[in-house]
C-alpha positions as a Markdown table, in Angstrom:
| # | Residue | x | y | z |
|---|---|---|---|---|
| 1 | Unk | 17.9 | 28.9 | 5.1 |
| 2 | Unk | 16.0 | 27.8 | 8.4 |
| 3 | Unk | 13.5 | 25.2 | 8.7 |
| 4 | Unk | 11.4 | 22.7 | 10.8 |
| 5 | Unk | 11.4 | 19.1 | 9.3 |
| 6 | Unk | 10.0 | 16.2 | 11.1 |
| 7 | Unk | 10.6 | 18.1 | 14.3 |
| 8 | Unk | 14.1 | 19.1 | 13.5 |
| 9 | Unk | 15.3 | 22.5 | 13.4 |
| 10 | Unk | 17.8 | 23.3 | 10.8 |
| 11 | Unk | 20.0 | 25.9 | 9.4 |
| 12 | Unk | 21.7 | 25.5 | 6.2 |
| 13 | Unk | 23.3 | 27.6 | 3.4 |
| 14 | Unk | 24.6 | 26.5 | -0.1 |
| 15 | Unk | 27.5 | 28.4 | -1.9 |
| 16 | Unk | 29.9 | 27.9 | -5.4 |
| 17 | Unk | 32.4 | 29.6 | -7.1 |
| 18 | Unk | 34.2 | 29.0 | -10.2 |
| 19 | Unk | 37.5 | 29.0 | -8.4 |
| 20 | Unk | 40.8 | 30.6 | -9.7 |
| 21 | Unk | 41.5 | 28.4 | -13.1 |
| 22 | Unk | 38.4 | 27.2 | -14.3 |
| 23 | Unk | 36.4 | 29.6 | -17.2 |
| 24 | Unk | 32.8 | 27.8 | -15.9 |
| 25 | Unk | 31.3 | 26.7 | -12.6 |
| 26 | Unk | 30.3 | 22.5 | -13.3 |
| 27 | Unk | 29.3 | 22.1 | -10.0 |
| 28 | Unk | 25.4 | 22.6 | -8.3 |
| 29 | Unk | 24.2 | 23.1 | -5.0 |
| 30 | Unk | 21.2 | 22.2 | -3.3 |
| 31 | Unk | 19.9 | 22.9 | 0.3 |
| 32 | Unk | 16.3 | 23.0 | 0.5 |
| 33 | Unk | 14.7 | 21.0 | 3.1 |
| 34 | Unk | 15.2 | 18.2 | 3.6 |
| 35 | Unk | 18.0 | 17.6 | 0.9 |
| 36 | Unk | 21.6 | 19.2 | 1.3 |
| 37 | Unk | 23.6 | 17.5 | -2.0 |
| 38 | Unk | 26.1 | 18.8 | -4.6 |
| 39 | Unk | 26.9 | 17.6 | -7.6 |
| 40 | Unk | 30.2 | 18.3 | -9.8 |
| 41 | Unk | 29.8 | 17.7 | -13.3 |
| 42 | Unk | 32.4 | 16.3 | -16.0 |
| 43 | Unk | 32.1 | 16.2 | -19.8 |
| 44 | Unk | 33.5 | 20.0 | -20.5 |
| 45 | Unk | 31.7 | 23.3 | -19.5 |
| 46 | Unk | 28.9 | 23.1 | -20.9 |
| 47 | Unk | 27.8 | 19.7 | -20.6 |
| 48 | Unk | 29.1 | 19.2 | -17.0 |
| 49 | Unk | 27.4 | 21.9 | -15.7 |
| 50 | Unk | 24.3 | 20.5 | -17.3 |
| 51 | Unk | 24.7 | 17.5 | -15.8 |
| 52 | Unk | 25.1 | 18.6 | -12.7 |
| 53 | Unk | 22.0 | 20.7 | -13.0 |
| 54 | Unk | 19.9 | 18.0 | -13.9 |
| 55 | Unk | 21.0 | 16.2 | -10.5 |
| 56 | Unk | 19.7 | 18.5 | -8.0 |
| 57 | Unk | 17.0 | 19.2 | -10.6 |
| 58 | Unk | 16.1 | 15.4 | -10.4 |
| 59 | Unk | 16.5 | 15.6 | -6.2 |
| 60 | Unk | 14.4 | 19.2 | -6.0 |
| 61 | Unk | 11.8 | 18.6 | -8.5 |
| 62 | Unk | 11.2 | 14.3 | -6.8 |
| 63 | Unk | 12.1 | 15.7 | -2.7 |
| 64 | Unk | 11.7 | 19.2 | -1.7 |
| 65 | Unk | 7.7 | 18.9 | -1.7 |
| 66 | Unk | 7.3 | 20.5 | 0.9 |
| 67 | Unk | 6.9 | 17.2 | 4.0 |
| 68 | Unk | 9.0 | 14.2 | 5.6 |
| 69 | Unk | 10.6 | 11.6 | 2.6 |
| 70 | Unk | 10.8 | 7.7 | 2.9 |
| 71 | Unk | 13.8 | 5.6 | 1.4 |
| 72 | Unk | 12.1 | 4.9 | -1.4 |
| 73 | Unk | 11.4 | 8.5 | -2.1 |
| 74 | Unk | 15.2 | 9.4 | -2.4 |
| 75 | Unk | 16.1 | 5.7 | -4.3 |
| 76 | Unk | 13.7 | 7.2 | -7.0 |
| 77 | Unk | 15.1 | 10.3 | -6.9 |
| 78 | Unk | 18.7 | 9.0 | -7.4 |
| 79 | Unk | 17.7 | 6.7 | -9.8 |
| 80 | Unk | 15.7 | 9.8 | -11.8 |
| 81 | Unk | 18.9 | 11.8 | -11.4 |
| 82 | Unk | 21.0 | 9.1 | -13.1 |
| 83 | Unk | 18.1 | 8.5 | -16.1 |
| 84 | Unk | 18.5 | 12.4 | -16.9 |
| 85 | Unk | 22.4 | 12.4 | -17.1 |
| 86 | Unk | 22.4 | 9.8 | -18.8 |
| 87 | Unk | 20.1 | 11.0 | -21.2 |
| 88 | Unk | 22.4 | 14.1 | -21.5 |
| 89 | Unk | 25.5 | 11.9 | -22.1 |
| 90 | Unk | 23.9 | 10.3 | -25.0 |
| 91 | Unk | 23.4 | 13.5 | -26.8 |
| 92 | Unk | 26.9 | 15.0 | -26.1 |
| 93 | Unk | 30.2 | 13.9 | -28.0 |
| 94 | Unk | 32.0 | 13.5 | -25.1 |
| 95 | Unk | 29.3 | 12.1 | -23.2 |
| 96 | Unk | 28.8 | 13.9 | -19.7 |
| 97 | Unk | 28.2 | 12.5 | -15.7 |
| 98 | Unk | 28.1 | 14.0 | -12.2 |
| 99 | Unk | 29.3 | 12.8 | -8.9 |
| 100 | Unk | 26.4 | 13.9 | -6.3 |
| 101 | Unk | 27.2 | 13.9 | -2.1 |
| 102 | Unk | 24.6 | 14.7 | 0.3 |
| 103 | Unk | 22.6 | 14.1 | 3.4 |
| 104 | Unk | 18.8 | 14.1 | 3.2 |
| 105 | Unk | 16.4 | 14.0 | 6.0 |
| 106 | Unk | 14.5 | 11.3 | 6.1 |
| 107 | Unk | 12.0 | 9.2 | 8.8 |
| 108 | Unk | 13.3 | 6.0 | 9.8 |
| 109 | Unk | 11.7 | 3.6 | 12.4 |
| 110 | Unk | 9.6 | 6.3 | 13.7 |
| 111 | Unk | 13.0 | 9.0 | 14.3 |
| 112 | Unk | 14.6 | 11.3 | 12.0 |
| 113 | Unk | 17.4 | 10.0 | 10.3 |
| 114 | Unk | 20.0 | 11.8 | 7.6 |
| 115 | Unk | 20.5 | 9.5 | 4.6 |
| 116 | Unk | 23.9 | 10.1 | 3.1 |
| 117 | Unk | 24.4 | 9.4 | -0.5 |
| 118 | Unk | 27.1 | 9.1 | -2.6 |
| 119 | Unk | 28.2 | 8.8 | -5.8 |
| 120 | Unk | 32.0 | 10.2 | -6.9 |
| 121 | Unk | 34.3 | 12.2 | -4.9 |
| 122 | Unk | 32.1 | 14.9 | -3.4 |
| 123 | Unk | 32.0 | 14.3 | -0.2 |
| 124 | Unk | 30.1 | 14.4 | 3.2 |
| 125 | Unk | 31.6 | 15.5 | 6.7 |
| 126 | Unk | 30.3 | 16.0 | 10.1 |
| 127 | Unk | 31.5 | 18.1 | 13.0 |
| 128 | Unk | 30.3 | 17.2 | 16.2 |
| 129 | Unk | 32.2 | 17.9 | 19.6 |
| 130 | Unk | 35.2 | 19.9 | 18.2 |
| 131 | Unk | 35.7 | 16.5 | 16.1 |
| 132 | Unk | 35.0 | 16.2 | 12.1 |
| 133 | Unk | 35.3 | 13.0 | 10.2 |
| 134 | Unk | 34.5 | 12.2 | 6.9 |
| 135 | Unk | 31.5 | 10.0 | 6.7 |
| 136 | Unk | 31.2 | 8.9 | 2.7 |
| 137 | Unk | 34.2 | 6.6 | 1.0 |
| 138 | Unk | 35.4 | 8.3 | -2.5 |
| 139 | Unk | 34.8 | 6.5 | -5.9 |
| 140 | Unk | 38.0 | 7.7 | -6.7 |
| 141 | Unk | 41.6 | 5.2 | -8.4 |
| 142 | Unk | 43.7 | 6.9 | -5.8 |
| 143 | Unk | 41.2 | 5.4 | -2.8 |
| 144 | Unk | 41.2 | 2.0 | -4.2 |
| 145 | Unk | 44.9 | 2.5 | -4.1 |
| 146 | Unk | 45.0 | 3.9 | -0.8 |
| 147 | Unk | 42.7 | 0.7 | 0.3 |
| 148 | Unk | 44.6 | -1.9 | -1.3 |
| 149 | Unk | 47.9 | -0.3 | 0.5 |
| 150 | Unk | 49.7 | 0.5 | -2.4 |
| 151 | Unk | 49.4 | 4.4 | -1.4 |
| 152 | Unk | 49.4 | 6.0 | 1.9 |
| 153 | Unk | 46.7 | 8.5 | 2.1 |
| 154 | Unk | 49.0 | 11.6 | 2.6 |
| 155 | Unk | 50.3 | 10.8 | -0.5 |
| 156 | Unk | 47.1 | 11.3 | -2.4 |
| 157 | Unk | 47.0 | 15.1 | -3.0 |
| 158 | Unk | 50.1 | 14.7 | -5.3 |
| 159 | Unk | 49.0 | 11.4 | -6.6 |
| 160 | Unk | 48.7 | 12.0 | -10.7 |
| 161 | Unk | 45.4 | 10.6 | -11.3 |
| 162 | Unk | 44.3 | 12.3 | -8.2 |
| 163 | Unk | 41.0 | 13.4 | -10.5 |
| 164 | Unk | 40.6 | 10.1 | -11.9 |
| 165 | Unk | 36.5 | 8.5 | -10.6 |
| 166 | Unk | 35.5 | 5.3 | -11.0 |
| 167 | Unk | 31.9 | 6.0 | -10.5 |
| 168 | Unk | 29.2 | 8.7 | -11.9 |
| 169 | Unk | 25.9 | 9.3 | -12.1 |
| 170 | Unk | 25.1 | 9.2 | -15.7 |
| 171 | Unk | 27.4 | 5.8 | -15.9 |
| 172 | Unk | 25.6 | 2.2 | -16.4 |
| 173 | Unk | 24.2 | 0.7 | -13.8 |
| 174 | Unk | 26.4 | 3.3 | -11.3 |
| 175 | Unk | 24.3 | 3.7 | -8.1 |
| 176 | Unk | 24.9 | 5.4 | -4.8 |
| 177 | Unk | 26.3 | 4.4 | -1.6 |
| 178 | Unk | 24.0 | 5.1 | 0.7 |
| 179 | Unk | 24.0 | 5.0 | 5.2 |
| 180 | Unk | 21.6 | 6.0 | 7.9 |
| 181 | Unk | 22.8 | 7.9 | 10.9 |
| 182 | Unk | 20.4 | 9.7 | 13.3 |
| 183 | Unk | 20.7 | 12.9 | 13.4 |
| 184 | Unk | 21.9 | 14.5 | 16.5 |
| 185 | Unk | 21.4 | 18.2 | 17.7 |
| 186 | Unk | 24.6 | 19.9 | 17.7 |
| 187 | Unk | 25.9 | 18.9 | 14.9 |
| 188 | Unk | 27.1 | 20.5 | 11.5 |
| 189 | Unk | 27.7 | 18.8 | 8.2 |
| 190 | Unk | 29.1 | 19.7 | 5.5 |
| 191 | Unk | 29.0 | 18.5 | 1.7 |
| 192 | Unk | 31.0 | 19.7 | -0.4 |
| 193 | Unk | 32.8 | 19.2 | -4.3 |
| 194 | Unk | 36.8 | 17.9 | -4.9 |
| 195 | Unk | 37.5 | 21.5 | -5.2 |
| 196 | Unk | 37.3 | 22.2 | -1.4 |
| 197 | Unk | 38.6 | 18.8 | 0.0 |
| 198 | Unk | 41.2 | 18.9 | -2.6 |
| 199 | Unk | 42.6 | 22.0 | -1.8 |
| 200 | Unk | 42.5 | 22.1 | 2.1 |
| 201 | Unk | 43.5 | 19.6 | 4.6 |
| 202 | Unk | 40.8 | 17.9 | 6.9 |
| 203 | Unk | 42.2 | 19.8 | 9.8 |
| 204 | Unk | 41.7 | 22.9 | 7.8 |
| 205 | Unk | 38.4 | 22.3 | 7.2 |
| 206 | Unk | 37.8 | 21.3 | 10.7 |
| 207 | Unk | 39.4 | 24.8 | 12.2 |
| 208 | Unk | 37.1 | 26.5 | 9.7 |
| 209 | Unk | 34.0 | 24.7 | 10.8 |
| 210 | Unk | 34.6 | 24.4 | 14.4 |
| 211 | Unk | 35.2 | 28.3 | 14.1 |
| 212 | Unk | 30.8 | 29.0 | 15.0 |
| 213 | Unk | 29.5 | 31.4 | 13.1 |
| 214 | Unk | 26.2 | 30.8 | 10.6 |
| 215 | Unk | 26.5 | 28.7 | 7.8 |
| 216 | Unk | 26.3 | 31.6 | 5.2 |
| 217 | Unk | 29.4 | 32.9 | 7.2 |
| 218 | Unk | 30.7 | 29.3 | 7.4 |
| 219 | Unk | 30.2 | 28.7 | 3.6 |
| 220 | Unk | 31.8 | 32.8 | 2.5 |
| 221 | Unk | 34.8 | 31.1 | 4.7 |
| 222 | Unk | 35.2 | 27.8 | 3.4 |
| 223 | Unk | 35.6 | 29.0 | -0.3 |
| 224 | Unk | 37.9 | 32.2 | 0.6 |
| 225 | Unk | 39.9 | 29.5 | 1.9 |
| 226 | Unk | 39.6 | 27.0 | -1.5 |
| 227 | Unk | 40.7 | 30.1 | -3.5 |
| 228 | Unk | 43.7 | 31.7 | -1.0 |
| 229 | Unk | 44.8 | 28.0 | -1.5 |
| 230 | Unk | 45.3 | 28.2 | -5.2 |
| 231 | Unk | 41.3 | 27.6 | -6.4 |
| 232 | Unk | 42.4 | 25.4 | -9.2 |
| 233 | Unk | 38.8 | 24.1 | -9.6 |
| 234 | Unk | 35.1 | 24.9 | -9.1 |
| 235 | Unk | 34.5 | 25.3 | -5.0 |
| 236 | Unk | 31.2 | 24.4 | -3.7 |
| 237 | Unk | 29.9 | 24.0 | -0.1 |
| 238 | Unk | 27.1 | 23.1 | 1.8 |
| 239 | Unk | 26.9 | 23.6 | 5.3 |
| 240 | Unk | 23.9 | 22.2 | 7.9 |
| 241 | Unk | 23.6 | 22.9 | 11.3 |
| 242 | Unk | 21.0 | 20.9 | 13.5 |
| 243 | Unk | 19.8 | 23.6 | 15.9 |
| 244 | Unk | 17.0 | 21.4 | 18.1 |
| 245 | Unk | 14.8 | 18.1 | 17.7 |
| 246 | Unk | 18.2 | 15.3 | 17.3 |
| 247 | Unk | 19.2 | 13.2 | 19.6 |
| 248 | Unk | 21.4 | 15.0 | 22.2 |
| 249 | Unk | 25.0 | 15.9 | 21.3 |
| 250 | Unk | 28.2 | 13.3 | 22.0 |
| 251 | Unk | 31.3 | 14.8 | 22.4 |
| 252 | Unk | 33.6 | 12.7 | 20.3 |
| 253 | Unk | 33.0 | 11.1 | 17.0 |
| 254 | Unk | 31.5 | 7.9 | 17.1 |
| 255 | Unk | 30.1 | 5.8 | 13.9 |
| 256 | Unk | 26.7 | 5.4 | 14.2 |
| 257 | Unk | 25.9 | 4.4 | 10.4 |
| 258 | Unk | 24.1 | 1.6 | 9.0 |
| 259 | Unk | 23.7 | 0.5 | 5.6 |
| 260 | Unk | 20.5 | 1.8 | 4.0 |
| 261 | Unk | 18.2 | -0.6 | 2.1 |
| 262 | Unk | 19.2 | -0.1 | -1.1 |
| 263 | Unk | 22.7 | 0.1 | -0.5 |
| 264 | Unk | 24.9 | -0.8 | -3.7 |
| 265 | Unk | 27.7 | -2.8 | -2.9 |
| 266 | Unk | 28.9 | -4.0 | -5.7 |
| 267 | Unk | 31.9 | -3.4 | -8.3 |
| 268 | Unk | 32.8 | 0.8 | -9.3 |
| 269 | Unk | 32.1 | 1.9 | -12.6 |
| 270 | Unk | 34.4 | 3.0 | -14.8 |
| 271 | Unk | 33.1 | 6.7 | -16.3 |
């Protein structure tokens, strides 16, 4: 996918895969201008890829329309996606919710701006300058372990409850964190499900991404990986490039977040 929003120029692919173990893909994918977002559903295979579904079906039906999207736009959105799992849950016996990760394109103060959003452990990275850092925080018992400094973080791929969230869409009251950070030509994102991050290391990632090559190339990669590494659940990755129309390139990482407006900051939900 190319495409021209708000001045930027983008190139993006989306990609899943069941993986190795699993008998159905519960994650979705979504990268059509502006929003970039997967979601990996939970509630067995039927329901969690439903839910899932109805997350980027809530962000595609309420965001790709074809122009530039405010805040507001993407808080309804989120809060649409959240209604509809919900809605799901209560019809299921063993109730169902998605985590969704993404970055959306959004114009803020008069510049364009990518809106992260999170909910889960999906998460979103960036690559810029031969540097990748991981920009959203898990909802996850092993990070509020790894916070509290009762676990290191190397520890946390052999951590036992490793899979265990504390926050899903679908979930009362759960709500995204959200950040603003300019977006900046250059640089490549990319979102992804647990079944990527949790099977290669950060530096893996990086030598993947920092490789070149188009995003569909980047994506085809990515999963090979995920899968050569034992593909013990669904693999799902999004990749963005910002081509032209950002702010000019850094060449180190360097936090430029802010809060968003609606920011939740309050307690995790148990699913």
């Amino acid at each position: 996918m190319t495409a021209v929003v708000s001045g930027v120029q983008l190139s993006a692919d989306a990609r899943s895969d069941v993986g190795r173990r699993r008998a159905a893909n519960e994650d979705s994918c979504l990268a059509i201008a502006p929003v970039f977002a997967v979601a990996d559903g939970m509630g067995g295979h039927e329901a969690g890829a439903q839910a899932s579904a109805e997350v980027v079906g809530a962000l595609r039906d309420t965001l790709c329309i074809g122009g530039p999207v405010d805040l507001m736009q993407v808080s309804t959105a989120i809060d649409e996606a959240s209604r509809r799992t919900a809605a799901l849950a209560a019809t299921t016996a063993r109730g169902a919710g998605s985590t969704l990760s993404g970055v959306i394109l959004v114009v803020h103060e008069g510049r364009p701006h990518w809106l992260i959003v999170n909910v889960g452990d999906s998460r979103v990275y960036r690559l810029i300058g031969g540097f990748l850092e991981q920009l959203t925080v898990d909802h996850s018992l092993v990070q509020e372990r790894i916070d509290a400094g009762v676990l290191r973080d190397d520890e946390r791929a052999t951590a036992p409850d490793k899979n265990v969230i504390t926050r899903a869409l679908g979930s009362v009251d759960a709500r995204a964190d959200s950040w603003l950070m300019p977006v900046t030509t250059g640089e490549r994102l990319l979102v992804c499900s647990d079944g990527l991050h949790g099977e290669l290391s950060d530096e893996q990632l990086r030598e993947i991404l920092v490789a070149g090559g188009r995003p569909s190339a980047t994506t085809a990669a990515l999963i090979q990986a995920a899968n050569r590494a034992g593909g013990r659940d669904n693999v799902t990755a999004v990749v963005v490039d910002v081509l032209a129309g950002g702010d000019p390139g850094t060449a180190g990482p360097a936090d430029t977040r802010e809060p968003s407006e609606w920011t939740d900051d309050g307690d995790t939900v148990p699913v």
